[in-house]
C-alpha positions as CSV (number, residue, x, y, z in Angstrom):
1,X,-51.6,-25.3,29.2
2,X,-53.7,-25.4,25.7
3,X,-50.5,-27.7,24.8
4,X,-51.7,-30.5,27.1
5,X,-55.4,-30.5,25.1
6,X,-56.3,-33.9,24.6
7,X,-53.2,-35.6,25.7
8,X,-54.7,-35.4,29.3
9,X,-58.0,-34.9,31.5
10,X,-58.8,-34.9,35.0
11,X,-59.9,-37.8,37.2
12,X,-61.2,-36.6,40.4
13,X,-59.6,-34.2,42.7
14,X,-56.2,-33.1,42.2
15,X,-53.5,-34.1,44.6
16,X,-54.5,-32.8,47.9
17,X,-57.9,-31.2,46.4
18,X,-55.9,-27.9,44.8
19,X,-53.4,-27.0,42.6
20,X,-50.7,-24.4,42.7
21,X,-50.4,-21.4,40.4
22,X,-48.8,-23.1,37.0
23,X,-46.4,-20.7,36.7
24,X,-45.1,-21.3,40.4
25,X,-45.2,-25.7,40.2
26,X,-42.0,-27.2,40.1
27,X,-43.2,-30.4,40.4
28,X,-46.2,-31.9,38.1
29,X,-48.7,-35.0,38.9
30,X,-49.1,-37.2,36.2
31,X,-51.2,-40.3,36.4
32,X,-51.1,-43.0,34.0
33,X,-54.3,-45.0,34.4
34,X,-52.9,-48.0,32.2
35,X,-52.5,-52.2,32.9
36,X,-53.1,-53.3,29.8
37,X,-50.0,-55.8,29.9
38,X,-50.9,-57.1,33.3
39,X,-49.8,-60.7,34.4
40,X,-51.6,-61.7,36.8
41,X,-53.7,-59.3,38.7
42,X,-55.0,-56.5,36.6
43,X,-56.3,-53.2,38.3
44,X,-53.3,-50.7,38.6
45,X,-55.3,-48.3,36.3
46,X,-57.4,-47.8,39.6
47,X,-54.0,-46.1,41.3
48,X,-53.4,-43.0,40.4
49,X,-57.4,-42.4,41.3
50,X,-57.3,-43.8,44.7
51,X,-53.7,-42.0,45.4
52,X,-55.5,-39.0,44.7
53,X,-58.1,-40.1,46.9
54,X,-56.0,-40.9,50.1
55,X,-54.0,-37.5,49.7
56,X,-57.4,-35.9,50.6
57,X,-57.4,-37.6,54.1
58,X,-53.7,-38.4,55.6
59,X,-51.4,-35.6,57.1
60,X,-49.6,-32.9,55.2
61,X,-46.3,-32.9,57.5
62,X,-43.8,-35.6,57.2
63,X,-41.5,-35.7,60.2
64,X,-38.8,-37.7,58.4
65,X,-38.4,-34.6,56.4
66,X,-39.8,-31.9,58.5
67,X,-41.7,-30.7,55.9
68,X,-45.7,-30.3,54.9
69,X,-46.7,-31.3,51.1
70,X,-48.8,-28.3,50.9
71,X,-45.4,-26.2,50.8
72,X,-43.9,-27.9,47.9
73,X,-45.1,-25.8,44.8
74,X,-47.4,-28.7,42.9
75,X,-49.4,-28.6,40.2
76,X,-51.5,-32.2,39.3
77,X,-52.2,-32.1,35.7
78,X,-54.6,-35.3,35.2
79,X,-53.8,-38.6,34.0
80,X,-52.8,-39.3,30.1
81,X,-55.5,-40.2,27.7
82,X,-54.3,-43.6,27.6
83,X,-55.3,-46.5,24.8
84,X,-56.4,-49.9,27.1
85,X,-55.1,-52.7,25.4
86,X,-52.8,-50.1,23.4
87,X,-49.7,-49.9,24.8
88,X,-47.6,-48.7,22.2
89,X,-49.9,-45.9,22.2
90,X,-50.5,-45.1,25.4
91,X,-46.9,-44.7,26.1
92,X,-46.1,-42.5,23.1
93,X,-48.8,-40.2,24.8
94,X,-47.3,-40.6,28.0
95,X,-44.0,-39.2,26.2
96,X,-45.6,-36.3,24.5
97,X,-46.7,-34.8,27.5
98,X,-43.7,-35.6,29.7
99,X,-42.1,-33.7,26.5
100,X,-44.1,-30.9,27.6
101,X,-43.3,-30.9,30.8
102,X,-39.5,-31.0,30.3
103,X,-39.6,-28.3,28.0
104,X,-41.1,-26.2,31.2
105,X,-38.4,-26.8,33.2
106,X,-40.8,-28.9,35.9
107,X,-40.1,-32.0,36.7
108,X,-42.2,-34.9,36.1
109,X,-43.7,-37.4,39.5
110,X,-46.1,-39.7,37.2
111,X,-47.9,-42.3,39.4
112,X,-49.5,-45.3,37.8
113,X,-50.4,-47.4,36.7
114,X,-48.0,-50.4,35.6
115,X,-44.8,-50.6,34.9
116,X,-44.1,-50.0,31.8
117,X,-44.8,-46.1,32.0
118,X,-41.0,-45.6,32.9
119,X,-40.1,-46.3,29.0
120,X,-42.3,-43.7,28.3
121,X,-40.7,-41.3,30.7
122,X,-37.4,-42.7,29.8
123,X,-38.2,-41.9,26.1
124,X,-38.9,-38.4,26.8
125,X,-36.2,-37.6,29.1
126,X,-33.6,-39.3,26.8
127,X,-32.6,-36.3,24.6
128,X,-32.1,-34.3,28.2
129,X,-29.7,-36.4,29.8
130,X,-25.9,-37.3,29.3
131,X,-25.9,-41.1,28.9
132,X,-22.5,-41.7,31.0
133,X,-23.8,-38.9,33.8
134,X,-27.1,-40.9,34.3
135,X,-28.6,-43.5,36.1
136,X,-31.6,-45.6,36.2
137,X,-32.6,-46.3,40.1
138,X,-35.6,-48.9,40.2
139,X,-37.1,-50.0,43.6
140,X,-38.9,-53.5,42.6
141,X,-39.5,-56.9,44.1
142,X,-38.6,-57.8,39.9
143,X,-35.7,-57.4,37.7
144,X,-38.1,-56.8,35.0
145,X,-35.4,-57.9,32.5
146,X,-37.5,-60.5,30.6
147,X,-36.8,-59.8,26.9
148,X,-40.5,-60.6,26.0
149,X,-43.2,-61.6,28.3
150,X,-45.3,-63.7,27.9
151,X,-43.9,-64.8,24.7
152,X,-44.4,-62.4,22.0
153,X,-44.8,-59.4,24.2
154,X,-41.5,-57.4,24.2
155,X,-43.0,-54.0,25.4
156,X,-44.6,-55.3,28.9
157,X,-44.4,-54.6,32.7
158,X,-42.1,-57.4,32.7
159,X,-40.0,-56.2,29.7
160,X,-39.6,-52.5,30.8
161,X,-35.9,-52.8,32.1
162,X,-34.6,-54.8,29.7
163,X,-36.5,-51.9,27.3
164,X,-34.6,-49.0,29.2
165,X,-31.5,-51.0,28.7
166,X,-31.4,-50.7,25.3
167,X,-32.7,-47.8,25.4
168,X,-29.8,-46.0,27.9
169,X,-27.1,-47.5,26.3
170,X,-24.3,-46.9,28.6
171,X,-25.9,-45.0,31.4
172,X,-25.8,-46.9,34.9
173,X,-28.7,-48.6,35.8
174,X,-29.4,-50.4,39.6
175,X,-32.0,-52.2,40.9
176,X,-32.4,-52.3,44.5
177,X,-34.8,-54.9,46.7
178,X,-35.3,-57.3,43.9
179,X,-36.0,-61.3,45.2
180,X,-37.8,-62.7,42.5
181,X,-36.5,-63.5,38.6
182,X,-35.3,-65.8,36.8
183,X,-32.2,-67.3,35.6
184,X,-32.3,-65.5,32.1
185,X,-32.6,-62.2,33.8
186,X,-29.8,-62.7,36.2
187,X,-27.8,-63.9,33.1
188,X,-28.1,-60.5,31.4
189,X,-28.2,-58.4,34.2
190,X,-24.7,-59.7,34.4
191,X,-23.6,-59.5,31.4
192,X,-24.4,-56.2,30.9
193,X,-23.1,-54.4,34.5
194,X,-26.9,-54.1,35.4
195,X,-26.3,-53.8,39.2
196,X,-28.9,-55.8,41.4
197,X,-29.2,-55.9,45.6
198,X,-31.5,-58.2,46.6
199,X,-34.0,-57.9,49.6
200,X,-32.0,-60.4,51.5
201,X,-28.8,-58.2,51.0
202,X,-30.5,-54.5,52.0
203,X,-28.9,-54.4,55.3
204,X,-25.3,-55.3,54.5
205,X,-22.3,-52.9,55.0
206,X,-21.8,-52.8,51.3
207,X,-25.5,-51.8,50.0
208,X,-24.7,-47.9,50.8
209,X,-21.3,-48.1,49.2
210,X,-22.9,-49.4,46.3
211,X,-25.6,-47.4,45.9
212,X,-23.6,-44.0,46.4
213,X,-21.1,-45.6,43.6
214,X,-23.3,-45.9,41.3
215,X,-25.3,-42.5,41.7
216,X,-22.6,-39.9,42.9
217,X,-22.5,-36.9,40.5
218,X,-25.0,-38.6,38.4
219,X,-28.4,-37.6,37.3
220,X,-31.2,-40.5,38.9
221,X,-34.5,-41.4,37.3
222,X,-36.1,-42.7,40.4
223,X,-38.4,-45.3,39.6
224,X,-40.0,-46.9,42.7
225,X,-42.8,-49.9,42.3
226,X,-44.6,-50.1,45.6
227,X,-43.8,-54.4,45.6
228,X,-40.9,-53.4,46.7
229,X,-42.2,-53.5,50.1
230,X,-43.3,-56.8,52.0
231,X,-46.7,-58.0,51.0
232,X,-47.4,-58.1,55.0
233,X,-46.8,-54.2,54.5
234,X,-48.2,-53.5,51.4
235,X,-51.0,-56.2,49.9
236,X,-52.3,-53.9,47.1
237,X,-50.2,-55.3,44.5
238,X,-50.6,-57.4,41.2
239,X,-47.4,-59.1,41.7
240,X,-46.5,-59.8,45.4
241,X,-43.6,-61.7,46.9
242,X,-42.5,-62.2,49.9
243,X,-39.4,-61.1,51.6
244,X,-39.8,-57.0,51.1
245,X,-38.4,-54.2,52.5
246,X,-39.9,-52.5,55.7
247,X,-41.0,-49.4,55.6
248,X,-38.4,-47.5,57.3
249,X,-35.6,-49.1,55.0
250,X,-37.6,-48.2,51.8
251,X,-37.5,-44.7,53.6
252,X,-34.1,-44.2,54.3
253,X,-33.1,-45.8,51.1
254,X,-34.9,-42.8,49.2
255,X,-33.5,-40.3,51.3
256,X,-29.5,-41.6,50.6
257,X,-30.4,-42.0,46.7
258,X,-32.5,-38.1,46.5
259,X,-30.0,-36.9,48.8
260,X,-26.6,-37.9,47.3
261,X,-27.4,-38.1,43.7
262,X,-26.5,-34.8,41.6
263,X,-30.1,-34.6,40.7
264,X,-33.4,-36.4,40.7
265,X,-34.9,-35.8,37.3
266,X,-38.1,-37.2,37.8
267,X,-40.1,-40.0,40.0
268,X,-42.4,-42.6,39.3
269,X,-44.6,-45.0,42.0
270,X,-46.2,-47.6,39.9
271,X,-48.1,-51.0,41.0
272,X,-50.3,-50.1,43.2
273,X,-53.9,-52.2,42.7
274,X,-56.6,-50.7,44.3
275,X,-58.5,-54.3,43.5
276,X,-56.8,-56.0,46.1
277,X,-55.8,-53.5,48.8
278,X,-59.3,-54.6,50.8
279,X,-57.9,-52.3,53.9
280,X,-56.7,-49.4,52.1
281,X,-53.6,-49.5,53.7
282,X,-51.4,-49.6,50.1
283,X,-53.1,-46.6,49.2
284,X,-52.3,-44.8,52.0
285,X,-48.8,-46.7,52.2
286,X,-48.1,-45.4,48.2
287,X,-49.3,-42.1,49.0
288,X,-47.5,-41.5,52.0
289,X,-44.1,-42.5,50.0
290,X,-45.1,-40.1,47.1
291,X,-45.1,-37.2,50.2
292,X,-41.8,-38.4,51.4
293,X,-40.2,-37.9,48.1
294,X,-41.4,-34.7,46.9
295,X,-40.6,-33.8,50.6
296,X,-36.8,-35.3,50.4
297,X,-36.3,-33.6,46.9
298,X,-37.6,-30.0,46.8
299,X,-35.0,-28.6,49.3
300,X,-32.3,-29.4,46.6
301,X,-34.4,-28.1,43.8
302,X,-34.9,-24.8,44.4
């Protein structure tokens, strides 16, 4: 653990309020308290806090996957040391330590936090992956395929696909409930076999063949920003826009990507804003999900 020393530290309670053994964990909380790039409403440095938080109160079993959280071998490590206003930085931390975790054979759940964290997992995981075996999976209301935003800013929350893109190079990447973009993104999403499915096309008989298309026998980084779902389900956003998924789609739409991928190398939840979720119900909402896929995922991993 001395490794970790100074890349993170603890913000209140670990998921749940207790940690496995280290030596046991499979799977390793990471927060990333960072929204430096924010657009419109800052706060998702508050998330992986308040996640932590709501794991302390809401039910360990999940009956979607008849399984309790507090059997999955989990070990919360903190949040990175992150540089606000840095985010160049902060996300060269957030590589070193995903480094770490890699080279430990766990695998990485980081919950943010904006957006932009995935590069930094995506940076780390790189040198671990086959480019033509793998494949980007991103839940998101946005293409996030801007090639600077605002102007100037080519490393933001609204950059970080177009980022992974380049980053990838030929590995698959599909974006699933996306409903607001613009022309430019569409354009090279395109031009590039970046695979989009709109909200509005979710339930169609072809959304499943896709999806199991583009991720059978691959390896999936599942990256899953909580505006996927409709702001009517899940206010505590920066971003919000209308027309989301339900609940139960976003559900079954994690089990058929955990399920019928070769393997999920790691997960991100990102976007949750503590600032505006005045109910609480986004925290319980993102935490909830983060159960579900830990839950969906550790039968296949060990």
């Amino acid at each position: 653990m001395n490794e970790f020393e100074g890349l993170v530290y603890p913000m209140g309670p670990p998921l749940r309020g207790f940690n496995h053994p280290w030596n046991e964990a499979r799977y390793i909380i990471i927060g990333f308290p960072f929204d430096g790039t924010s657009s419109y409403r800052p706060g998702t440095r508050f998330g992986p806090l308040n996640i932590r938080l709501s794991s302390l109160m809401i039910e360990s079993m999940s009956l979607f996957s008849k399984l309790s959280i507090d059997e999955i071998p989990i070990y919360d490590i903190g949040d990175v040391t992150v540089v606000h206003g840095n985010v160049t930085e902060s996300l060269k931390r957030l590589k070193s330590v995903i480094e770490l975790v890699l080279n430990k054979n766990k695998k990485p759940m980081v919950i943010g936090g904006e957006h932009t964290l995935t590069l930094g997992v995506l940076n780390a995981l790189k040198r671990h992956i086959k480019q033509d075996e793998f494949c980007l999976v991103s839940l998101d209301a946005h293409m996030d395929l801007y090639d600077e935003w605002p102007l100037g800013q080519r490393v933001s929350h609204a950059t970080t696909l177009r980022r992974s893109y380049e980053l990838l190079g030929n590995s698959d990447i599909i974006i699933v409930g996306v409903r607001a973009c613009d022309p430019e993104e569409i354009t090279f999403a395109e031009e590039h076999n970046i695979k989009y499915i709109s909200s509005f096309d979710i339930d169609s008989k072809s959304t499943r063949e896709v999806l199991l298309e583009r991720i059978k026998d691959k390896q999936v980084y599942l990256s899953l920003d909580i505006d996927v779902l409709d702001p009517s389900i899940a206010p505590g956003v920066g971003n919000p826009e209308a027309g989301g998924l339900n609940y139960h789609t976003l559900l079954k739409l994690l089990k058929l990507i955990i399920q019928h991928s070769k393997e999920m190398l790691g997960f991100d939840l990102v976007e949750f804003n503590p600032l505006v979720d005045m109910t609480g119900t986004t925290s319980v909402i993102a935490t909830r999900l983060l159960y579900e896929v830990l839950s969906l995922d550790y039968p296949r991993s060990h």
